[in-house]
N, C-alpha and C positions, 0 to 999 in steps of 0.2 A: 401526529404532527408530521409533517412533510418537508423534503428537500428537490432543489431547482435538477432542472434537466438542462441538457449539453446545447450548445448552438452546433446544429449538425454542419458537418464538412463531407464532401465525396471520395470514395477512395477507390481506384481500380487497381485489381492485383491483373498482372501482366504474366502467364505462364503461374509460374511458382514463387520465380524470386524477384520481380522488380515491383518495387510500388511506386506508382504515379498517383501524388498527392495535388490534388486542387485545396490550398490553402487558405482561409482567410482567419486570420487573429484577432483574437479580440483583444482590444488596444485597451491599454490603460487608461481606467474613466478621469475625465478633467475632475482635478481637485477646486471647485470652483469656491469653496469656501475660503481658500489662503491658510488653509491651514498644514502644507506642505507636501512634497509629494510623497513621503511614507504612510500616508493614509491609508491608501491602498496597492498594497504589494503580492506578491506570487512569491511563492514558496517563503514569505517574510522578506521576500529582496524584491528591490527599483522590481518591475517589470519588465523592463527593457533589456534584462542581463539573460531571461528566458525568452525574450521575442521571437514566435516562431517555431517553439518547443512546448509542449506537454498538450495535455485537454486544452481547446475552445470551450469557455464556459459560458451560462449566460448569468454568473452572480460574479459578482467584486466581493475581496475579500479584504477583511481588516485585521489587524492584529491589536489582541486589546492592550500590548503595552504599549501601542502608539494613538490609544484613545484618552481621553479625561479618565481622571479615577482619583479617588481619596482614599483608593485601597493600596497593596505591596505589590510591588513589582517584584515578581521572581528574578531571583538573579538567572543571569545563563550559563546553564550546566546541561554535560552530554553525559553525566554518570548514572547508569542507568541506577532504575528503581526511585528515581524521582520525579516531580510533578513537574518540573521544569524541562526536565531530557524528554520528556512524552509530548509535551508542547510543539506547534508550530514555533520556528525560530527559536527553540529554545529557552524561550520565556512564556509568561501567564500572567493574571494579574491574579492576586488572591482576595480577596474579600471576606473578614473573618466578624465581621458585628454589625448590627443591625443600621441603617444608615449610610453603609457604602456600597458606591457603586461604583460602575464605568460606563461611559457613556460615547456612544458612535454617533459620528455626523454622517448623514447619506451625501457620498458623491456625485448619485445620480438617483432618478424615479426608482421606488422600491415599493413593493406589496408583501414583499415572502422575506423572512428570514430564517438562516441556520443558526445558532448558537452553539459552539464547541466550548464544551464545561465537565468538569470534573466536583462531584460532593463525596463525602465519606463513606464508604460499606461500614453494616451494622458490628457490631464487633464480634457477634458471631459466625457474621456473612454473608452475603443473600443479599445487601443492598438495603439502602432507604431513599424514600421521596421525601421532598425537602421542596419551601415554595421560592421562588424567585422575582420580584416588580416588574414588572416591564413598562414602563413610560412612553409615551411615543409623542416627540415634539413638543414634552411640558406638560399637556393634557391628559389624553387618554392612559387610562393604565387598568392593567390586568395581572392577572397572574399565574407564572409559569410553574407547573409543576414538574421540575427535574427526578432521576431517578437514577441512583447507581446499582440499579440493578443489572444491568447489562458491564459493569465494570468489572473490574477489582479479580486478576486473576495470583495465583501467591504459588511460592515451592517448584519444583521441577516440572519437567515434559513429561507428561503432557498437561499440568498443572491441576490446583486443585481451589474451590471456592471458599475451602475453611481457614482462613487466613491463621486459625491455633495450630495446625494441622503440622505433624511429625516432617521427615523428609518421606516423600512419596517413593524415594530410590536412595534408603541407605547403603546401598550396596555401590554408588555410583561415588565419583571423585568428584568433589568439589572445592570450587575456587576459595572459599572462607576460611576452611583449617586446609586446604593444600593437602587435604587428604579422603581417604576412603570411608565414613566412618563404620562402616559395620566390622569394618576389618582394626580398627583404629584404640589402640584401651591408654588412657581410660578413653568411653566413647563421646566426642566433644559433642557441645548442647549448642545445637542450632536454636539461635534466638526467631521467634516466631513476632509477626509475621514475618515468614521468609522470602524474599524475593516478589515481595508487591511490583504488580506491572499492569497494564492495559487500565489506565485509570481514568481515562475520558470516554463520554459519551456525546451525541451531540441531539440536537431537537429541529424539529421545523416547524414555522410558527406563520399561517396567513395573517395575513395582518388587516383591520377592518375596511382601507382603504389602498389608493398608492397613496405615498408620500414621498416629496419632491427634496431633490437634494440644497442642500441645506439643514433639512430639520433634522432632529436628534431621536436615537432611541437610546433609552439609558435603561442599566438594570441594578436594581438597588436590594438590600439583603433586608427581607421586613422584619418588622418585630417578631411576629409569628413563628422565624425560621429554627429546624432543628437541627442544622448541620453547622459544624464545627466551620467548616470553613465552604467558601466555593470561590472557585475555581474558573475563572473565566479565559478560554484559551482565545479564541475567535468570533466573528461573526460575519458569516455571507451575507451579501443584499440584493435580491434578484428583485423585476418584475415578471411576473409571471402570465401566461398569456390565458385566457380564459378556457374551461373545459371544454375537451371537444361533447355536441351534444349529440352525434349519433354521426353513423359511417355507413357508406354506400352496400348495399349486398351484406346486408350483415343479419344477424341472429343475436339478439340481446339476451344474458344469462337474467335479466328480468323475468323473461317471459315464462324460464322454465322455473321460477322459483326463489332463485337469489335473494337472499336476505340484504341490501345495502346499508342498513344500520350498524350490522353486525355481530345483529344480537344470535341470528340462527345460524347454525354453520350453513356454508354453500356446498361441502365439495358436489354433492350429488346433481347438484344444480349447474356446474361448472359441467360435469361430464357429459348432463344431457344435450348441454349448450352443445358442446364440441360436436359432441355426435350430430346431432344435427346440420349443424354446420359444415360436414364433410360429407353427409348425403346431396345437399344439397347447392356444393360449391360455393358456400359463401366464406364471412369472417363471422368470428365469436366477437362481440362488441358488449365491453363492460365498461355501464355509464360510472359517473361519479359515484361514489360512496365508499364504504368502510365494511368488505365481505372476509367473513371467520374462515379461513380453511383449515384443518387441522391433518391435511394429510398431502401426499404428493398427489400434483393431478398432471395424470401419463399423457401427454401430447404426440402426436404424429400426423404428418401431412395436414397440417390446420396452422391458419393465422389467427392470434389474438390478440387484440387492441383495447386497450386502457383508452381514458378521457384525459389523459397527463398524468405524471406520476406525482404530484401533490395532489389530485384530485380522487384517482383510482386506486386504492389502497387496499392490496391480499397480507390478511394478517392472521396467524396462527397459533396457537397454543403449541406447543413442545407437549409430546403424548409417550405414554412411556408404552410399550410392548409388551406384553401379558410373555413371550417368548421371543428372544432371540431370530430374527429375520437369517435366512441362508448367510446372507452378505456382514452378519456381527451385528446390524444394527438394532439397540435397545429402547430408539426412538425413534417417533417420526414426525413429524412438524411441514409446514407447507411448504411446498417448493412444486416448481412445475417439470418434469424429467421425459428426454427423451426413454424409449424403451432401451433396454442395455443392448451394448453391441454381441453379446453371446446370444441373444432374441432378435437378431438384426439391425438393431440400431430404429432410431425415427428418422424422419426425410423433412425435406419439405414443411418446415415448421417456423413460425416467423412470429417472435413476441414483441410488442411494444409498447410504450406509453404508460406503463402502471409498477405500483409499486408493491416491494415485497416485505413485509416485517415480520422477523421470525421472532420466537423467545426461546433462543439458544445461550444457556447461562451458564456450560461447562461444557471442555468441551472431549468428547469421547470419539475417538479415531473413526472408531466403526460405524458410526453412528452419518445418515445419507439425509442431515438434517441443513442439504444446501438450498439456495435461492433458484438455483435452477441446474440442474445435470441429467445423467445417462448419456447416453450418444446425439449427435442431433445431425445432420449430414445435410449439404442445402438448403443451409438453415442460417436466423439470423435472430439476433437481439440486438432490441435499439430504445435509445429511451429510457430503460429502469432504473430506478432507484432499488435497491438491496440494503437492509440491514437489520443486524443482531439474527444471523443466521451462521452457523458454522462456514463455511465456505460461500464466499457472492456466489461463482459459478464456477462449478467443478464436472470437465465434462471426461467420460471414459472412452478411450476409442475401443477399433480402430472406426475412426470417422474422420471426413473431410468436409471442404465448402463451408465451414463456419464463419460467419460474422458477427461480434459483436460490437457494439457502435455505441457513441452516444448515453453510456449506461455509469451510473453513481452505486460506489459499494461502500459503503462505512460500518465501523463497528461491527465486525466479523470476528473469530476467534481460531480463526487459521488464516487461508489465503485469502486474498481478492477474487481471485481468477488462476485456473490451473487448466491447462491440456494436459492433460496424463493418458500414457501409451496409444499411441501409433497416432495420434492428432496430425491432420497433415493439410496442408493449400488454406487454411485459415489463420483469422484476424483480429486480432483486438484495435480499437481506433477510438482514439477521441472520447475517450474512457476516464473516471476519477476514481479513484479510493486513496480511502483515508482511513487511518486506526483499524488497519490491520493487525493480525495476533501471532501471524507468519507472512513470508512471503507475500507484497503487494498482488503483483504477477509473478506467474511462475511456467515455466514447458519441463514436464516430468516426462522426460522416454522412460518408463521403469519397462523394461523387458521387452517394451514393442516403440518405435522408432519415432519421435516428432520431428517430423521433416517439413521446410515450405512455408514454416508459417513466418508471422509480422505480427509484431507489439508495436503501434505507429502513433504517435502523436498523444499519448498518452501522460496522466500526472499522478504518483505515488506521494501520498504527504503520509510521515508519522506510522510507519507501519513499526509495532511495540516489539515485534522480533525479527529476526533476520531479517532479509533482503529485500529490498523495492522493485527489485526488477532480477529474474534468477531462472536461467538455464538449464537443464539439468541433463548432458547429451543432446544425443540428436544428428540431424543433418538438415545443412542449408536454411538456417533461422536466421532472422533479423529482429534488430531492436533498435529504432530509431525515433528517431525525433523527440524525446519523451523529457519529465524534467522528471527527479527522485529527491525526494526531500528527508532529512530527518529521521533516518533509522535508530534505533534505539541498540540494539542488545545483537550481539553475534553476528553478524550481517551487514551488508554493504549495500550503496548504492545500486550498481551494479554487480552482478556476477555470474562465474559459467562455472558448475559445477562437477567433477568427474567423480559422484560420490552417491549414497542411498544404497544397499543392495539391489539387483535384477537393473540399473542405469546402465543403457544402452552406451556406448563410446560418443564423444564427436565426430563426426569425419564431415566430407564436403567442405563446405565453410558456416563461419557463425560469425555476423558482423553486428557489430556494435556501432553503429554512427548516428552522431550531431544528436546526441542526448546532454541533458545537462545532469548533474548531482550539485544537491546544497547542502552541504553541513552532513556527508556521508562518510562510512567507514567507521566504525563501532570500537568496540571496549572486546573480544572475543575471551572469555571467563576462561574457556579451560586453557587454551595459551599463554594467555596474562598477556597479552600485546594486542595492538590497535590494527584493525583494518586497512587497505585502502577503500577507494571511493568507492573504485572496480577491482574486481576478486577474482581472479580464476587460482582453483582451488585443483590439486589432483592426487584423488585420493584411494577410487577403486580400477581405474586405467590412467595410463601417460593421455595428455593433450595434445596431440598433436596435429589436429584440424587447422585449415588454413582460417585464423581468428585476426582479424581487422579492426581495429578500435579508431575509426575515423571522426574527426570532429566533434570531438567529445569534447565537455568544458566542465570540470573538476569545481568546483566554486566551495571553498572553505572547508576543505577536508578537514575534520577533527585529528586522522593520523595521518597514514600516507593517501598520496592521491592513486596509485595504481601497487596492486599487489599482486606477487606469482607463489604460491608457496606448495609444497606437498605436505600430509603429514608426515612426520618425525619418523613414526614406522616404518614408514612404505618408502623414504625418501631416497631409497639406493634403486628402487625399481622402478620409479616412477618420474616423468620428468614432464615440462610444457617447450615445447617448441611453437616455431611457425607463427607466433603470434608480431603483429604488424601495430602500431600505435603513429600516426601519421595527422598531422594540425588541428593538435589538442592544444588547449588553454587548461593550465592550472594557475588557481589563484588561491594561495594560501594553503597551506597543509600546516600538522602541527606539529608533524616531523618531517617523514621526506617525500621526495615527488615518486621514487619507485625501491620497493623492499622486496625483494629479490629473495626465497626461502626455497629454493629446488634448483636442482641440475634443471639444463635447457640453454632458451636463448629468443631475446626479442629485439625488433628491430625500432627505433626511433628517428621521427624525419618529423621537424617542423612543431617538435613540443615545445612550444614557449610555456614558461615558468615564474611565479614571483610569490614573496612572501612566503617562501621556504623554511620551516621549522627549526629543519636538519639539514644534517648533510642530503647531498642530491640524491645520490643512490646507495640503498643500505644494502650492499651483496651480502649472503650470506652463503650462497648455494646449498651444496647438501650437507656442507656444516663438516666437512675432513679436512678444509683449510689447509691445502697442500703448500707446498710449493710454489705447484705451478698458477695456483690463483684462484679462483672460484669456481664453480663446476656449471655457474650461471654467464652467459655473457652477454651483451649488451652492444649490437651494434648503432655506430651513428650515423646513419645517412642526411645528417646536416640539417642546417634549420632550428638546431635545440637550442634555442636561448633562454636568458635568463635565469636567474634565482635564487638566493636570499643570504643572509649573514655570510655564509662562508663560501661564498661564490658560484660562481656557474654552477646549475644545477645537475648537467654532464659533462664533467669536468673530464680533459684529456687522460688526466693518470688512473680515472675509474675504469678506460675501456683498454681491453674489451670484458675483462673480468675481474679487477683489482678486488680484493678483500676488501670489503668497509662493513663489518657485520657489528651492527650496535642496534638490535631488537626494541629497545625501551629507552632513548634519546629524553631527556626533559622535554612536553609537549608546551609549544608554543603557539598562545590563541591566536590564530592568524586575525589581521585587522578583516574586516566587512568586506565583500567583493564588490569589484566597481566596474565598470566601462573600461576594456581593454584600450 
């Protein structure tokens, strides 16, 4: 089954640092049925509150608790290890007996749909398929087969798929007994399963015609079914434009073999394809169908072209390694990889239009079981679909000139997308992931420098740990335009991170602007306190890069809407300066607008505020609570208006460093964001 590709936008990078964005949005589809305009929403909210921000997509999305249904509506909850904190906006609908469903009305023309659904893992692990009704407009019906085998991860980092399973790290502290246990007597009994999380999967389903808005698709739980319960989070409704059926200058992996059913493996047939293809200056052209790969196929100086990524589908077995690879890895599984940059790196490589589905069911560090990596340098992705593959795209430098565009990552069990060391003059744009396992996106300098590059226009929904959007050093990065939805566990909306062993420092600048975050800022376990929305964190150097948080819009912080902290160890040697936050909109937090945990100092100009938790700013500094005030201060360059019970949200007697250190304020659900 398959999912929609992106409505492309053009994007020129200007030198290093300027991006010049040719915009066009897809506006929200007329609700022509009368049946309101929560029908169809972005990131669960009006659409109009992200206008202009995150992925152009070409599917409308629904939430099923603003569909029909005779099933339960989950209530809404940000606590992790629930089916609801995993969900878009925070809700689901459940469906627990034969007979219930929920049912969507099409806003507009549809042929393709996604379905985001969560069923039960077997109770020793591994997942079960379970069937599902699908009705289409009263008539037609079929039936879905769902599968939680790609869900259900349990127990610590780097987690484990036996949901009975011991703690994987007694030796480590944890949040439940507040303590260590291997060191702990007597030794307290973790109840099993521990720390359930990543519980949605999702599906793509063509559909036998289009169908016109109005009509309904409903999914109903049949008699037949063996799951306890399911779980309906969402469903996209794309029309999808017919396959391409062949491309100019090209070489069909037909020719040389290619199984499209997918009954024979292809890789061999893939390689010949290539080769070929780069004797003789053309493209590799892989029509429609359904080809087995089971291994990485090495690319360099070659474009390859899918027929759409609902149509052209690279799908792999997870293969286990008779011996240990140089690189640690115990598997291998399909993905397409440039050559490593310690072999030069690949060039001139350009993928598009096809999709990747791995079967990555646990996930092991070492293990280079991504949708596409190694080096790639004048090189581009655009187009893809990725998923149930360790990492969407995980690329190693040192390499530059990357593009990726255009490209859909779900259901991964670490990042979305990572530049790790020395990544540099490259792009993410107009990009989706969703039910990530870590980091949506991420820029990891570990030991060699990401500099130059742009995360632009992009949408993070639901990523089940850390952060939507995430930093990690560097020089001269950008993160714009983007929306961050619904982080779960440890992580934030945004963040810039001064942490990891071999991370490189900040220096130059790192700008954050006209991004939005919904319902971000987490539960963080080993502090026992809440996030903000956006996180800079400094934990193995001080911060002190010129960091710009321009036009950002906070929308329903679960804690605070912006957070500075260091750890508690380091907190005397480490601090964040130089940070700038200038015509932000916060709306709603569920304590305060800025919580303040480190020496330092940032400046505010034009933060309007409302629906404030708590107090406005929770100082704390470095926690020696002198005298002379806090070790944090807070300048106001004017323009801070606004917010909530106890007044102004920067209040005169806060600056420039009043103590106000209250860590765990009572969290108050902020009402729903609205039209400033």
């Amino acid at each position: 089954m398959e999912r929609p590709k992106l409505r492309k936008f053009a994007l020129a990078v200007v030198g290093t640092l300027t991006a010049s964005v040719i915009w066009v949005a897809a506006g929200a589809a007329d609700d022509i049925t009368g049946q309101g305009p929560a029908r169809v929403t972005v990131a669960a909210i009006d659409p109009a509150l992200t206008a202009g921000r995150g992925a152009s997509v070409d599917f409308v999305e629904q939430e099923a608790e603003n569909a029909a249904t005779n099933g339960t509506i989950l209530g809404y909850d940000t606590t992790a290890y629930t089916l609801a904190a995993e969900a878009s906006g925070r809700q689901a609908v459940q469906l627990t007996a034969p007979g219930q469903y929920v049912e969507f009305t099409l806003t507009r023309p549809a042929n393709a749909i996604t379905i985001r659904y969560s069923i039960p893992d077997a109770a020793a692990g591994g997942g079960i398929d379970a069937p599902l009704t699908m009705t289409l407009d009263g008539k037609r019906q079929s039936t879905l087969t769902l599968t939680s085998k790609y869900s259900w991860l349990y127990n610590q980092y780097p987690f484990s798929n036996d949901p009975n399973a011991g703690l994987v790290h007694p030796d480590w502290w944890i949040t439940e007994c507040s303590c260590v246990p291997a060191s702990t007597t007597p030794t307290p009994t973790v109840t099993t399963p521990f720390r359930p999380m990543h519980f949605y999967d999702e599906q793509r389903v063509l559909l036998d015609h289009t169908y016109g808005a109005g009509e309904t698709v409903r999914f109903t739980v049949p008699d037949s079914t063996n799951a306890a319960r399911t779980v309906v989070d969402l469903v996209d409704f794309e029309k999808v434009d017919p396959p391409t059926r062949s491309v100019p200058h090209s070489v069909s992996v037909l020719d040389f073999g290619a199984d499209p059913t997918g009954h024979a493996e292809a890789s061999n047939a893939f390689d010949a394809a290539i080769a070929a293809a780069k004797a003789s200056h053309e493209t590799v052209f892989i029509p429609a169908g359904t080809y087995q790969v089971n291994r990485h196929i090495v690319v360099d100086d070659v474009t390859i072209q899918g027929a759409g990524n609902w149509y052209t589908i690279i799908r792999g077995h997870e293969v286990s390694l008779t011996s240990p690879l140089p690189d640690g890895s115990v598997h291998t599984g399909v993905g397409f990889y440039g050559k490593s940059a310690a072999d030069g790196g690949s060039h001139n490589v350009h993928l598009s239009n096809f999709a990747i589905e791995g079967d990555v069911r646990e996930r092991i560090d070492t293990d280079q079981v991504n949708g596409v990596g190694g080096a790639l340098s004048d090189s581009s992705v655009d187009g893809l679909y990725i998923q149930h593959t360790k990492v969407g795209l995980w690329f190693d430098g040192p390499m530059h000139n990357l593009t990726v565009s255009n490209t859909i990552v779900a259901d991964v069990l670490a990042d979305g997308v990572n530049f790790h060391q020395g990544v540099t003059n490259s792009s993410v744009v107009n990009s989706f992931f969703r039910n990530t396992a870590d980091d949506g996106m991420a820029m990891w300098s570990e030991g060699n420098e990401n500099a130059g590059n742009v995360f632009d226009h992009n949408t993070v929904q639901s990523p089940s740990l850390a952060n939507g959007i995430a930093i990690y050093g560097g020089k001269d990065n950008t993160v714009s335009n983007n929306v961050v939805a619904d982080p779960v566990r440890e992580g934030s909306g945004l963040h810039a991170g001064s942490r990891f062993n071999g991370t490189t420092p900040f220096v130059g600048h790192l700008w954050f602007t006209n991004n939005t975050t919904v319902r971000a800022g987490t539960y963080e376990l080993n502090w026992k306190i809440g996030l903000g929305a956006i996180w800079l964190y400094a934990l193995d150097h001080s911060i002190d890069a010129d960091v710009q948080v321009v036009g950002d819009n906070f929308l329903d912080s679960t804690y605070n809407a912006i957070m500075l902290v260091a750890d508690f160890p380091v907190k005397d040697r480490y601090s964040i300066t130089n940070v700038h936050f200038k015509d932000i909109k916060v709306d709603g937090t569920g304590t305060s607008v800025v919580s303040a945990r480190v020496a330092g100092s940032a400046s505010f100009e034009n933060v309007d505020a409302r629906n404030v938790g708590a107090v406005g700013v929770n100082n704390c500094g470095s926690f020696h609570f002198t005298p002379a005030g806090s070790e944090f201060s807070l300048t106001d360059l004017g323009g801070n208006d606004g917010g909530g019970t106890t007044g102004p949200w920067l209040a005169p007697w806060e600056l420039p460093n009043t103590i106000t250190c209250d860590d765990r304020p009572p969290v108050v659900v902020p009402p729903a964001p609205s039209a400033w």
